[in-house]
C-alpha angles and dihedrals in degrees: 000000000000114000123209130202108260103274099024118127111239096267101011100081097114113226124234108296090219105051111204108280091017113084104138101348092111089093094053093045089055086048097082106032099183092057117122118246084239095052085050091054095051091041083054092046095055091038100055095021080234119129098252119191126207086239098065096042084048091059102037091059088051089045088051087053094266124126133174112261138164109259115244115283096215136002105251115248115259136190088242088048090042085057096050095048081052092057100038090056097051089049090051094036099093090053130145122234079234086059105049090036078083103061127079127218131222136175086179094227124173123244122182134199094176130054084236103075092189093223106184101224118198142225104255136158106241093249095059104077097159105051 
């Protein structure tokens, strides 16, 4: 059974800030976004020579505000984005077949052979839906 400090509310009582092994190591574990909970830990445990879970580096990036969310599928179009594709189109309209025949297009769409799509999902703050 769970024990709480005299005068805490059931499910309030904040844990230690510095988990044990962590000190400072917030900021590394932010540098890479699209890293997996599990490749953190790792990365923690060679670095501090401490036993680190996924878990705990699951729930120390929550508790820092980060949660694991898909990246954006496409960039929304803008004013400022309309008017670079527009610019970008005029300077390629005079183009020769020889010349496009060198670009590859892409819609990046997804095809799976599998049920498992092996989307990569990143590290974000809930206010940054575009990074």
């Amino acid at each position: 059974m769970w024990t709480y400090p005299a005068g805490s509310i059931r499910g309030t009582w904040n844990r230690p800030v510095s988990s044990p092994g962590f000190g400072n190591d917030s900021k590394m574990m932010v540098i890479n976004r699209r890293s997996k909970a599990s490749d953190l830990s790792r990365q923690l445990s060679l670095a501090t020579g401490t036993t680190v879970s996924r878990q705990t580096v699951y729930r120390r990036l929550g508790h820092i505000g980060l949660y694991s969310r898909r990246p954006i599928r496409c960039v929304p179009l803008t004013t400022t984005r309309c008017r670079l594709r527009l610019t970008c189109s005029r300077e390629h309209a005079l183009w020769t077949p020889q010349q496009w025949s060198c670009v590859s297009f892409s819609d990046e769409s997804r095809f799976s052979l599998q049920s498992y799509s092996r989307r990569t999902l990143i590290w974000r703050a809930p206010i940054t839906h575009l990074h």
